[in-house]
C-alpha positions as CSV (number, residue, x, y, z in Angstrom):
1,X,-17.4,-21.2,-22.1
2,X,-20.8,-21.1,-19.8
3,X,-23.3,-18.5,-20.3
4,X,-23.3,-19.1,-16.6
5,X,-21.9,-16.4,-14.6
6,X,-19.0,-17.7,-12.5
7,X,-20.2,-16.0,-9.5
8,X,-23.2,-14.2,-8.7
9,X,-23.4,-12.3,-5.0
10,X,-26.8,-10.1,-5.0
11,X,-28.1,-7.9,-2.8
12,X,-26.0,-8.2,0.2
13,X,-25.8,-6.8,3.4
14,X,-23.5,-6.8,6.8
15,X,-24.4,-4.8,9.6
16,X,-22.0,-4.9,12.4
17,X,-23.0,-3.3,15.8
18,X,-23.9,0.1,14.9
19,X,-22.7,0.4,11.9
20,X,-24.2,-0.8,8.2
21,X,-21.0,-2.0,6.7
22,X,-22.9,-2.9,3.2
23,X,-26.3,-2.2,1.7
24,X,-27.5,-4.1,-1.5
25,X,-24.6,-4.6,-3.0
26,X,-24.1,-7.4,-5.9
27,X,-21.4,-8.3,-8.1
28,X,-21.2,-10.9,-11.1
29,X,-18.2,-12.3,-12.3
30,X,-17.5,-14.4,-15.4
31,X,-15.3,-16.7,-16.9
32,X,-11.9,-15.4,-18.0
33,X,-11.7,-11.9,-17.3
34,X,-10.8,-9.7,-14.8
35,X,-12.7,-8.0,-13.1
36,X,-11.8,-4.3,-11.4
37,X,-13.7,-3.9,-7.8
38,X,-13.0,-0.4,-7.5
39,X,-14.0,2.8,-4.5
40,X,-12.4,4.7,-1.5
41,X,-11.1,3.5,0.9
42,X,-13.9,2.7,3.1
43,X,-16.1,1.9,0.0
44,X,-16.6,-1.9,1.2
45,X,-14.8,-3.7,-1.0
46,X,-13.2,-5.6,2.0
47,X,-15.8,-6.3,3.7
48,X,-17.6,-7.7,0.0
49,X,-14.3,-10.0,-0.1
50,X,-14.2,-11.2,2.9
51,X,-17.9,-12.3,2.6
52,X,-17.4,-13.9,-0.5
53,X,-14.1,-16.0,0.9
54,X,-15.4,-16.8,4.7
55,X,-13.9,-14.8,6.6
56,X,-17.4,-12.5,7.8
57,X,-20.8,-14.1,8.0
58,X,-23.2,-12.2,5.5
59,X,-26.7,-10.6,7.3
60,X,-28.6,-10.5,3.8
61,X,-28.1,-11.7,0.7
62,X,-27.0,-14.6,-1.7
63,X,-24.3,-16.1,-3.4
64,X,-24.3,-18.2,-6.6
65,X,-20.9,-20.4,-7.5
66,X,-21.2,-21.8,-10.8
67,X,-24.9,-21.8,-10.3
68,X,-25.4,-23.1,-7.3
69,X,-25.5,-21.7,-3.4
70,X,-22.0,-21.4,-2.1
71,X,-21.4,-22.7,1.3
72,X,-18.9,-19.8,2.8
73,X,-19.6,-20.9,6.2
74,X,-16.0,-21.3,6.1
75,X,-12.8,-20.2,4.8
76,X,-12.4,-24.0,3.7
77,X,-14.8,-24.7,2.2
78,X,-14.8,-22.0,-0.2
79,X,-11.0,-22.6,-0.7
80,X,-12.2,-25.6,-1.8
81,X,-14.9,-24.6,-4.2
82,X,-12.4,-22.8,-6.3
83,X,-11.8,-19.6,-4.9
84,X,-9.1,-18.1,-3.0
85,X,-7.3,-14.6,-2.3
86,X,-4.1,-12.8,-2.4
87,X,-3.9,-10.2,0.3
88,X,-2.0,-7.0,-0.1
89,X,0.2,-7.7,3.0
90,X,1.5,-11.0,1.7
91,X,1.7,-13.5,5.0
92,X,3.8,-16.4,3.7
93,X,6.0,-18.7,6.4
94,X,9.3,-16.5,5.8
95,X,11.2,-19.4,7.0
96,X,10.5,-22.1,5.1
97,X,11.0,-23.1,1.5
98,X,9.2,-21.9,-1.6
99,X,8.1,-25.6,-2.0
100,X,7.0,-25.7,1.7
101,X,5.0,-22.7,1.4
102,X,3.0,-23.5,-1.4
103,X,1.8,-27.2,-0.4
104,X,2.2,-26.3,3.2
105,X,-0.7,-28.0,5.3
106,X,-1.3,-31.1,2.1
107,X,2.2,-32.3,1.8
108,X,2.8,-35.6,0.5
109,X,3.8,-38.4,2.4
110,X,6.1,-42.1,1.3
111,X,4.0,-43.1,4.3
112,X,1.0,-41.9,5.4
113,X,1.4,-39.2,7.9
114,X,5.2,-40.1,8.6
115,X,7.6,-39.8,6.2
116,X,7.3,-36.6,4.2
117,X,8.3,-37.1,0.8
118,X,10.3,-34.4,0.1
119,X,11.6,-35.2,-3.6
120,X,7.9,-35.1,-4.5
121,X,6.9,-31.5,-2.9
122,X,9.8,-29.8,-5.3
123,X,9.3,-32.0,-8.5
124,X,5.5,-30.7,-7.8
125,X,6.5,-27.2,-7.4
126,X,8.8,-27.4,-10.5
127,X,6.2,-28.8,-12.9
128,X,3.8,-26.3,-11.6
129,X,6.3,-23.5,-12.2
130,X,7.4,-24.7,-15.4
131,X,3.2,-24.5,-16.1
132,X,3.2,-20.6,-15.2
133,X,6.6,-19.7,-17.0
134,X,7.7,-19.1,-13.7
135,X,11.4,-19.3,-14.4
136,X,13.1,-17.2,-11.9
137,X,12.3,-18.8,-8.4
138,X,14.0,-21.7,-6.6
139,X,11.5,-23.9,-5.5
140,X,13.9,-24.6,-2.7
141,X,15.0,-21.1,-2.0
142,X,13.9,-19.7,1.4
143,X,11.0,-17.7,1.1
144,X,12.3,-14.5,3.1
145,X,14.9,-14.5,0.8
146,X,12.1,-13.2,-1.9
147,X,11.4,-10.1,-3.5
148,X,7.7,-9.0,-2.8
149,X,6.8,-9.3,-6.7
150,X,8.2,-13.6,-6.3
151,X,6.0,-13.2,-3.4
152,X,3.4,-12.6,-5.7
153,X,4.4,-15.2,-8.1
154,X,4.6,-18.1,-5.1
155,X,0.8,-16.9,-4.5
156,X,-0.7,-17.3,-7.5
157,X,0.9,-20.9,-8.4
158,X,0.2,-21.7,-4.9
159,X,-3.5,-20.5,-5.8
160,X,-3.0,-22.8,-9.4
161,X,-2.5,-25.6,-7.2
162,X,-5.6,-25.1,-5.2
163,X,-7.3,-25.9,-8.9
164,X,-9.0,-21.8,-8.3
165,X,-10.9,-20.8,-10.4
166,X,-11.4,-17.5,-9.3
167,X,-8.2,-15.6,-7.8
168,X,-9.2,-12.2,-5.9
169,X,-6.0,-9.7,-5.7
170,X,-6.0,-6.8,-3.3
171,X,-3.4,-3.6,-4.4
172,X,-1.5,-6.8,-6.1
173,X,1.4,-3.9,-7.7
174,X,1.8,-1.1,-4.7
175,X,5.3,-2.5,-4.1
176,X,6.3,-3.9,-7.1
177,X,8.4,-2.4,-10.2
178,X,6.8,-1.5,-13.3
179,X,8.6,-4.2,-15.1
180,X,7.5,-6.7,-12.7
181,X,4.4,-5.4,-12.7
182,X,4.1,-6.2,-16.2
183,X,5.3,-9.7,-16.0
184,X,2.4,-10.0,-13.2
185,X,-0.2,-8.8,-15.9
186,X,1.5,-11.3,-19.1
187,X,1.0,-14.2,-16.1
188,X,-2.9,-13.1,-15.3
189,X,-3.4,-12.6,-19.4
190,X,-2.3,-16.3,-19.7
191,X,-4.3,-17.9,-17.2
192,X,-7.2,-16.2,-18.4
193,X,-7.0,-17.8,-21.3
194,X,-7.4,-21.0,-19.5
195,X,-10.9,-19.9,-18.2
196,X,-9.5,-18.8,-14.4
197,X,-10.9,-15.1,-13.3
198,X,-9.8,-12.5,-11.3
199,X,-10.7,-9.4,-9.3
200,X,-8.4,-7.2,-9.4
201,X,-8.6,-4.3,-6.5
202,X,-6.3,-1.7,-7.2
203,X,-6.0,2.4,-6.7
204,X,-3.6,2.6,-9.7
205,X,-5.9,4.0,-12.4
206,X,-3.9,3.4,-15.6
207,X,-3.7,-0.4,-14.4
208,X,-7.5,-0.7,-14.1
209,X,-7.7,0.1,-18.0
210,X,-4.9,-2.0,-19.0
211,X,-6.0,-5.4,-17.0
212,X,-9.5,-5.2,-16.5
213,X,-12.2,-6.5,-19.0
214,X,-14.9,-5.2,-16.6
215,X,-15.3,-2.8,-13.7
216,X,-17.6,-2.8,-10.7
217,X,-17.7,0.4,-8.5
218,X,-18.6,1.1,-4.8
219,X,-19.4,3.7,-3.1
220,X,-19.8,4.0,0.7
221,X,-20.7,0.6,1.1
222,X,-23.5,0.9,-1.0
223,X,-23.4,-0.5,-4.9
224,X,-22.9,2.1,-7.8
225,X,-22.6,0.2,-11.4
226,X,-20.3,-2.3,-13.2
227,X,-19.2,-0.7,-16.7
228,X,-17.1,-2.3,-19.6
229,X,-13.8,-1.4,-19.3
230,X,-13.4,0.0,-22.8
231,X,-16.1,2.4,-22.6
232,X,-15.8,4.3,-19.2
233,X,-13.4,7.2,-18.9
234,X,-11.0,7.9,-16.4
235,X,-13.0,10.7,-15.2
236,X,-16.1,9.5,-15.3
237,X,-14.6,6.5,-13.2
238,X,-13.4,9.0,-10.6
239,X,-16.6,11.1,-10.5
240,X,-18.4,7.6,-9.7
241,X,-16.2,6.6,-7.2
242,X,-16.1,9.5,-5.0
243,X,-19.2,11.0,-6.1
244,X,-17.9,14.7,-7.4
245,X,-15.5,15.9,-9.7
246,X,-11.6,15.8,-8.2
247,X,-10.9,18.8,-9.4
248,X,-7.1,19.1,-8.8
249,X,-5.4,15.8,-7.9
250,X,-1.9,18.4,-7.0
251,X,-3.2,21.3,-5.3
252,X,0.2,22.5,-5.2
253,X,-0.2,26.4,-2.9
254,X,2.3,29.0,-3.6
255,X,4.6,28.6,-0.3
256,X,7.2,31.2,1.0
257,X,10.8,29.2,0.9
258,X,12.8,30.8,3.0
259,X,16.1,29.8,5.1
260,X,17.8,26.0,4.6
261,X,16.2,24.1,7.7
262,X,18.0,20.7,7.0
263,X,21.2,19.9,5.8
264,X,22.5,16.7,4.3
265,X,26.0,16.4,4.1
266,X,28.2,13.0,3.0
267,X,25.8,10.5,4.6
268,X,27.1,7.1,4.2
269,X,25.6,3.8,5.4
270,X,27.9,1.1,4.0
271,X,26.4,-1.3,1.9
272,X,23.3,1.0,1.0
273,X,24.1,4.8,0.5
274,X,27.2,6.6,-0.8
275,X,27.7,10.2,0.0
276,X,24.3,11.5,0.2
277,X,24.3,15.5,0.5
278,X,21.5,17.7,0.2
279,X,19.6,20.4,2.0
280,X,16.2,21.3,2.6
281,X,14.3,25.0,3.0
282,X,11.3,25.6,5.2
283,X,8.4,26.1,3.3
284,X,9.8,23.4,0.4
285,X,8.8,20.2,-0.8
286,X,11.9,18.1,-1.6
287,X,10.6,15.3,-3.8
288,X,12.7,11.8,-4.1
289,X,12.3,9.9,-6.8
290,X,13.9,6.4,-7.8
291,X,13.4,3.5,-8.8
292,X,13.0,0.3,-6.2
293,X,15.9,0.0,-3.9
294,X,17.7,3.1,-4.9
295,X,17.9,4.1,-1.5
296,X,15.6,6.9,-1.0
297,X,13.7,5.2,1.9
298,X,17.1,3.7,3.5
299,X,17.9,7.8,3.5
300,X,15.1,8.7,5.4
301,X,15.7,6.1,8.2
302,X,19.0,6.9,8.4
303,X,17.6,10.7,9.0
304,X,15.3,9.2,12.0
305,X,18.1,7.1,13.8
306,X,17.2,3.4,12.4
307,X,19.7,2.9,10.4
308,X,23.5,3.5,11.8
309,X,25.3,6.1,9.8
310,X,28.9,5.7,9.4
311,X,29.9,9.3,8.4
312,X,28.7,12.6,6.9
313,X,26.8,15.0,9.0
314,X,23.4,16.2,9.7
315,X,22.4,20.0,10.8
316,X,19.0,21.5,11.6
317,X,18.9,25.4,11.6
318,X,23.0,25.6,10.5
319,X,24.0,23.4,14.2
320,X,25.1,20.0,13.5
321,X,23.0,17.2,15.2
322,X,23.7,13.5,16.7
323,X,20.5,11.6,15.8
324,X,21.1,7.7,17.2
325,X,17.2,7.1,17.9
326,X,13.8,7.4,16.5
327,X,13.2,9.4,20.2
328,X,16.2,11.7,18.7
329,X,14.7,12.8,15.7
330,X,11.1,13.5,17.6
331,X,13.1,15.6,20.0
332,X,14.5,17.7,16.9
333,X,11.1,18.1,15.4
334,X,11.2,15.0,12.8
335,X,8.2,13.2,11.8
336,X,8.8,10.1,9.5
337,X,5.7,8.6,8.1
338,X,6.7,5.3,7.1
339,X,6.6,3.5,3.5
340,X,4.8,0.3,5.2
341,X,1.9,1.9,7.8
342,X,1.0,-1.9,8.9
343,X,4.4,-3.4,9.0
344,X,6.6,-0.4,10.5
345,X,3.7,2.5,10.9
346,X,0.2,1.2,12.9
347,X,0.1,-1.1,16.1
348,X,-2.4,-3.4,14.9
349,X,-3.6,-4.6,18.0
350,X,-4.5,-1.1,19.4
351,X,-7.3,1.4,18.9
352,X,-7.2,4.5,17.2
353,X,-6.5,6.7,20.2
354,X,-3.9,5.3,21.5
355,X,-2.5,5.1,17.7
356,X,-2.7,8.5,17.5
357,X,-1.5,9.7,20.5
358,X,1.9,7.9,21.2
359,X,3.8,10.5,20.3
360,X,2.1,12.7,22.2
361,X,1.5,12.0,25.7
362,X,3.0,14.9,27.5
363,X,0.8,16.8,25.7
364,X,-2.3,15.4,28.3
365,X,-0.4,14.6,31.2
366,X,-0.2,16.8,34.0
367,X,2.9,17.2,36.3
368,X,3.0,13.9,37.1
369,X,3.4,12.7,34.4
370,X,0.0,11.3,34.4
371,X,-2.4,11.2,31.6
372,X,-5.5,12.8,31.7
373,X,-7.8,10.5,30.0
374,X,-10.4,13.9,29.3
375,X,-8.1,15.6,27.8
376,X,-7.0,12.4,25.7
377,X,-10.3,11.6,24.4
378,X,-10.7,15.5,23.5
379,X,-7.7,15.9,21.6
380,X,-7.9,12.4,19.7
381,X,-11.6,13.7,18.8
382,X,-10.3,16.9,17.0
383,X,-7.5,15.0,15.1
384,X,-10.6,12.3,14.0
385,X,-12.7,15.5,12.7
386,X,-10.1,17.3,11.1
387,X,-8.5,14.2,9.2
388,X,-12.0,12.7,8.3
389,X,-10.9,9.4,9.7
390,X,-13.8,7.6,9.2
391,X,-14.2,5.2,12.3
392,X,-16.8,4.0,14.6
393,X,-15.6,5.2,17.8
394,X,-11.7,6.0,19.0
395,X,-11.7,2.4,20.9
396,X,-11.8,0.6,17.5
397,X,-8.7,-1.5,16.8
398,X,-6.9,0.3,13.9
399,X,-6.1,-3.1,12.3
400,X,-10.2,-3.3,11.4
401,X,-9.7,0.3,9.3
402,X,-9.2,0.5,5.6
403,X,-5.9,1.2,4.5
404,X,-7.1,4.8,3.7
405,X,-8.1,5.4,7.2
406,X,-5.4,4.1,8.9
407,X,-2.9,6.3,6.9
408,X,-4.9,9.5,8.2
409,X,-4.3,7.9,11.8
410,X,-0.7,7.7,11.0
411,X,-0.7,11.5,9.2
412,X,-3.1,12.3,12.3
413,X,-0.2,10.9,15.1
414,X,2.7,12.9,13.5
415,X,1.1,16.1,12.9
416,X,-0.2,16.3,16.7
417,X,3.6,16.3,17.2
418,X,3.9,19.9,15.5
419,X,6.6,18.8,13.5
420,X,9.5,21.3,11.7
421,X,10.2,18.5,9.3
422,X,8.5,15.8,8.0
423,X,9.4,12.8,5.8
424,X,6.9,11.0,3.9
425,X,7.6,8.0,2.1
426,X,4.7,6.7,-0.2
427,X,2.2,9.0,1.3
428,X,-0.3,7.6,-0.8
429,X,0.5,4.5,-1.5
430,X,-2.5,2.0,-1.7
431,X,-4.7,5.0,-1.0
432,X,-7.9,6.2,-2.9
433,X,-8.0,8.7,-6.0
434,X,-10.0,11.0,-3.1
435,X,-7.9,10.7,0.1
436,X,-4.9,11.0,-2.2
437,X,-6.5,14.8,-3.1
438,X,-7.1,15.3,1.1
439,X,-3.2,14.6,1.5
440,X,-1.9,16.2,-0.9
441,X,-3.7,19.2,0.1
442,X,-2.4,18.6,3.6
443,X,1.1,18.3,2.4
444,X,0.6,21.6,0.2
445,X,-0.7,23.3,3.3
446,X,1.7,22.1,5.5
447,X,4.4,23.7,3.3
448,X,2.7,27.1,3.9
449,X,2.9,26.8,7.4
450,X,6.7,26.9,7.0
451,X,7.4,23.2,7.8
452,X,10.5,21.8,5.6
453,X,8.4,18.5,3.8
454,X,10.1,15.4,2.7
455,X,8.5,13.4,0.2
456,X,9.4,9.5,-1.5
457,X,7.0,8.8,-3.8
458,X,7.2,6.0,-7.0
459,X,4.4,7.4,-8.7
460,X,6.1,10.1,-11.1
461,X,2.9,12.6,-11.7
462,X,2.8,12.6,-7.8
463,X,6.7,13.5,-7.5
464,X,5.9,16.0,-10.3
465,X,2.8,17.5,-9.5
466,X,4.1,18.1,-5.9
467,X,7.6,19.2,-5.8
468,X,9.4,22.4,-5.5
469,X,13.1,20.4,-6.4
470,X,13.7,16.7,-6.8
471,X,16.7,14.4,-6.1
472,X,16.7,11.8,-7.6
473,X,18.3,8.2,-6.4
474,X,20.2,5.3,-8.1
475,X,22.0,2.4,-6.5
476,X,22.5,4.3,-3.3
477,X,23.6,7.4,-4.8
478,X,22.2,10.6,-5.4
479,X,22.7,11.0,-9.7
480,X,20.4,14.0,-10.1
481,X,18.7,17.3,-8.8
482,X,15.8,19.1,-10.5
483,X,13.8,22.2,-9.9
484,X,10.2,22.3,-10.5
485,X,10.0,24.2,-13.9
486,X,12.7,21.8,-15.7
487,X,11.3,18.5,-14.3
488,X,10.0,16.0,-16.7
489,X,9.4,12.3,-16.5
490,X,11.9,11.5,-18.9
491,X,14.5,13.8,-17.0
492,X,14.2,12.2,-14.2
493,X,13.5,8.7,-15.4
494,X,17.2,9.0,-17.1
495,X,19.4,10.0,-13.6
496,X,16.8,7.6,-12.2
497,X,18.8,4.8,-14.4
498,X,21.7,5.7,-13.6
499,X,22.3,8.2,-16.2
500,X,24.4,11.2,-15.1
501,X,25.2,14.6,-16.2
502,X,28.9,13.7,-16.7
503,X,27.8,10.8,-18.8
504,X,25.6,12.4,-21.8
């Protein structure tokens, strides 16, 4: 192996209009490991990738590939070179084949440019699979027809087949099982044995120690340190991140619980959920745990009028409600912060005003119905200070926020709507170890106020830390509920598997 670092990006900087995105920052990356590029949302680490890959133009700096300069005046030509990336939102053609997807854009042809050989593509895709030990994927199964984890798997071998030699992968487990999270890390173990290295970006800080060999930190937008895995804390890995101690990651307030404010009862959605009953107090937080597709998120749509119910009943203050709609559950006071804030949450295209204030027009429109744009601009700028939404103006497009940010729009849209209940499904999801504090904090506050929180999380100390009960989900059903003081992970681990009461 070369005593050559693989890549070498020093000193780099990107101003965009009025804002200094990054100052100085460098990052060196060898052979055969992996590599953690960890900070807050809004640290940079975007912005760094999408220098090194083509995507932004840099204003200072330089960046060595194997020694020499790297030409990333396009996305091309540094696909080319070796290098290639794995987004978190994975963007693969949904409607074409596994084999399609991966040589999509080089397919081979019997005759140049006319006849496609198609035999070829999925003998390709099956040797390179059989390379991996990818075992479980059709190379001529449709690609929508995926889980998001064989997503995953499609991206790497269609990286592999690129000859990469360097494979950047942003927040690659946020929706992903821990078992197949762990056949993701035996597949990255592997090929680094063959030399190929990765960055790994990832809020998950238990994964950072187990994956990464070395660790480079950033810290708004400027560059902190890159420390050996194996002999930085998790602390001391926090406090460099964020810049102070986190002193409480659950600042869970004592909150008055009072009278039953929702109530739950036989909710059946054929196919998905079974007899779902349960209630919820104002002033609680009802945690719901579970493992992937137990239903818990197919629950709360079902609560908010997107998915079509065919019996049980729902009542808000003891009255028994019809919720067909979305606009249903806003009239009763329901805010549902979604599990996917860019697929079902943000409207990419639009800024962060009007993001925040859909919900909310009538709340700046005058009696005819007409907005006041003052008034508008006023209220969007309190919910931008009181969130810490870190943006350069309320016209930017939300889509060009980090992931961070653009859950405290989301947080930021609902709330304006003074909400009596609110669902939150992976409220922290993909989020940094200090905005996950802010929210948190929100939620426990929010609970105070006397508003009934709902609360889906996959992260167990999260579901712990937080809740006043838990239910807890399998297969559609609901196989368990625990108060606060008996809650354990393996308690709930065991009805989250399917193990009842009735069946110890």
């Amino acid at each position: 192996m070369s005593n050559t670092p693989l890549l070498k990006m020093e000193h780099i900087r990107k101003v965009f209009p009025g804002v200094v995105a990054l100052d100085d920052v460098s990052l060196t990356i060898r052979e055969g490991t992996v590599h953690a590029l960890m900070g807050e949302n809004g640290a940079g680490k975007s912005t760094l990738m999408k220098i090194l890959t083509g995507v932004y133009a840099r204003t200072e700096g330089t960046i060595l590939w194997q020694g020499k300069e790297l030409d990333t005046s396009s996305i091309t030509n540094v696909l080319e070179s070796g290098i290639t990336m794995i987004f978190q939102e994975l963007n693969p053609i949904r409607t074409m084949k596994v084999c399609e997807n991966i040589y999509v854009g080089r397919e081979p042809y019997k005759i140049r440019g006319i006849l496609l050989d198609r035999k070829k593509i999925v003998e390709d895709t099956r040797a390179l699979f059989e390379d991996l030990g990818i075992t479980d994927i059709d190379p001529n199964e449709m690609v929508g027809n995926l889980t998001v984890a064989k997503m995953q798997m499609v991206e790497i071998a269609k990286a592999i087949s690129y000859n990469a030699k360097l494979i950047i992968m942003d927040e690659p487990t946020s929706a992903i099982s821990e078992k197949e999270c762990q056949h993701l890390f035996r597949m990255v173990n592997n090929l680094k044995q063959r030399g190929i290295a990765f960055i790994f970006i990832t809020h998950k800080m238990d994964e950072v120690f187990q994956i990464s060999d070395e660790i480079t930190i950033m810290r708004d937008g400027t560059y902190v340190g890159t420390y050996d895995a194996g002999k930085i804390t998790h602390d001391e890995l926090v406090r460099l991140m964020v810049g102070r101690e986190i002193t409480e990651m659950f600042p869970k307030e004592e909150a008055k619980i009072t009278d039953v404010k929702l109530e739950v009862s036989g909710l059946t959605v054929p196919g998905l959920l079974e007899d779902i009953s349960f209630q919820v107090h104002k002033g609680e937080i009802l945690g719901f745990a579970g493992l992937m597709g137990a239903g818990r998120t197919e629950v709360m749509e079902a609560l908010f009028g997107i998915r079509k119910i065919s019996s049980g009943t729902i009542k808000i203050d003891g009255k028994e409600v019809q919720i067909h709609s979305p606009k249903d559950a806003i009239k009763y006071k329901i805010a549902f912060l979604t599990e996917d804030r860019r697929t079902t949450g943000c409207f990419l295209p639009l800024s962060v005003r009007d993001n925040i204030m859909v919900c909310s027009y009538d709340q700046v429109s005058n009696g005819m119905k007409k907005i006041s744009i003052g008034k508008e601009k006023k209220v969007c700028k309190e919910q931008i200070e009181r969130y810490a939404i870190k943006t350069p103006g309320q016209d930017q497009i939300i889509g060009n926020l980090s992931g961070g940010n653009q859950q405290k729009v989301l947080i930021a849209r609902w709330l304006l709507t003074q909400p009596d209940i609110i669902i939150l499904d992976e409220p922290t999801r993909g989020i940094d170890v200090g905005s996950k504090s802010e929210i948190h904090k929100m939620i426990s506050r929010l609970a105070g106020q006397g508003v009934a929180v709902i609360m889906i999380s996959s992260e167990l100390p999260e579901v712990l830390g937080m809740s006043d009960r838990i239910m807890v989900m399998y297969e559609g059903k609901i196989t368990g509920e625990v108060l606060r003081e008996e809650a354990n992970q393996e308690v709930i681990m065991r009805y989250a598997s399917g193990i009842t009461d009735e069946a110890v």
